[in-house]
N, C-alpha and C positions, 0 to 999 in steps of 0.2 A: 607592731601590732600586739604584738606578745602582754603589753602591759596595760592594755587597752581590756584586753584578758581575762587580766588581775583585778579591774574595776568589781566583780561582780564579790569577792572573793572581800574588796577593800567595804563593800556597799551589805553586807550579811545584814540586811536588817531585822531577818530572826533574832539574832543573838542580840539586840538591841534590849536593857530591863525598861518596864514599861512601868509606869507608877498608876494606880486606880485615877478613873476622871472621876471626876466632880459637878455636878450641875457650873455652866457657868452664870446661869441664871442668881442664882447665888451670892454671887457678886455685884458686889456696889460699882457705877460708872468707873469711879478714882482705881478700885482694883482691877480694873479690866484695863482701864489705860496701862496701871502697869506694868503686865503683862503682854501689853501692845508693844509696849517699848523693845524688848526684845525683838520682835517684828521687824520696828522702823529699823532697828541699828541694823538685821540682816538684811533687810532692803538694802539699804545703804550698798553693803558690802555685795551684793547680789550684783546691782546697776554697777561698782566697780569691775565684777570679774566679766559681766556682759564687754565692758568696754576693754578692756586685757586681751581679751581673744577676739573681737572685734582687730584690736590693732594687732596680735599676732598673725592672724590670718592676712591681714593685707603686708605684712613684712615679708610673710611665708609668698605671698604673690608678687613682691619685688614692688608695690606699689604704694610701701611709706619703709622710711630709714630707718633702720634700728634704731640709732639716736631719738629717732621722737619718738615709740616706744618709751624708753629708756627717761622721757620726761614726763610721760603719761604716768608712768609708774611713781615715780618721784611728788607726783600731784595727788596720790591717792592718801584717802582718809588712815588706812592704815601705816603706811610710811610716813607721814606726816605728826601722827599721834608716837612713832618711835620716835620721831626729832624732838620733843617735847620734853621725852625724859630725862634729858640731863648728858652729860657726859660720856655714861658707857655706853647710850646707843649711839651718842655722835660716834663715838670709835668704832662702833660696830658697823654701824651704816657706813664709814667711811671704809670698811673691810671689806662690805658688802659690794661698795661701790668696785674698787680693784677689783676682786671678785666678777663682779657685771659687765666689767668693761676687759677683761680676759675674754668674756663668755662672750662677748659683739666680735672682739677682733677673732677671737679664733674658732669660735660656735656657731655661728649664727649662715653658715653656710649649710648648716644639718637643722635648721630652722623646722625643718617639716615634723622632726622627731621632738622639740619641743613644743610647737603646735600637738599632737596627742598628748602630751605630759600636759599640757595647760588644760587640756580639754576633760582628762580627766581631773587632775584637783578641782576644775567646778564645777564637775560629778560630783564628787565625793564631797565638797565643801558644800552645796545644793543639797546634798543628801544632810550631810550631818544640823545643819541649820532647819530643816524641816523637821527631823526628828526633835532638836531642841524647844521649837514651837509646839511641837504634840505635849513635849510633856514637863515643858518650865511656863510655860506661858500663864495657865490657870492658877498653878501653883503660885508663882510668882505674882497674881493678882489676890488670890490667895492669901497669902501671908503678908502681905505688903509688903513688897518687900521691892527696894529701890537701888535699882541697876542701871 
C-alpha cells in the first residue's frame, strides 16, 4: 500500500508548467481535429489500460491464466507498434518476453501487489494524458501541427 502512497507525490499536478489558452473558437474545423488526434490516440491507450487491469484483476481472482494475460498484452496497440520497428525491438521484446515469462512462473503468486502497481501506472498514465490534452491539444490545432 506504501506505493499506492506515492501516487499522490507521482500525480503533483501543481508543479505541472501550464502554457496560456487560447480561444478555441479560433480555430478552423481542420485545426481542431488536429488537436483531436491527440485525444483519439489516448483513447486508444485509455480503453487498452481499462482492459489490462480488467484481466489483472481476474488473474488476481484465479479466474483467467496468466498466459491469456500474457496474450492480451502481446495484442495491444502499444506492443504491437514495438514489433514494427525493426530489429532492436524484436531483440528487445524478445528479452522482454524471458523477462515476462520469469515474472508468470515465479511472480505471479504475489499477483495482488502487481494488481496496485497496474493500478497505479493508469493513475498516473490517466493523469499525465489529461494533462497533455489541457495543454497540446489547442496548441497542436493551433500550429497545425500533425502528430
Amino acid at each position: 500500500m506504501g506505493r499506492m502512497n506515492d501516487l499522490a507525490a507521482d500525480l503533483d499536478e501543481d508543479r505541472r508548467p501550464r502554457a496560456p489558452k487560447h480561444d478555441p473558437e479560433a480555430l478552423t474545423p481542420a485545426q481542431r481535429q488536429l488537436g483531436r488526434h491527440l485525444i483519439d490516440v489516448h483513447d486508444g491507450y485509455r480503453q487498452e489500460m481499462r482492459q489490462i487491469s480488467a484481466a489483472v484483476g481476474q488473474v488476481a481472482a484465479g479466474t483467467l491464466d496468466p498466459t491469456a494475460l500474457r496474450s492480451l498484452v502481446n495484442q495491444l496497440s502499444m506492443r504491437q507498434n514495438y514489433w514494427t520497428l525493426g530489429a532492436f525491438c524484436a531483440t528487445f521484446c524478445r528479452l522482454v518476453t524471458v523477462h515476462h515469462t520469469i515474472e508468470d512462473e515465479h511472480m505471479f503468486p504475489a499477483i495482488g501487489r502487481v494488481r496496485a502497481e497496474v493500478e497505479r501506472l493508469v493513475a498516473v498514465l490517466s493523469s499525465h494524458f489529461a494533462y497533455e490534452e489541457e495543454e497540446l491539444v489547442e496548441p497542436i490545432a493551433r500550429l497545425d501541427l500533425r502528430i
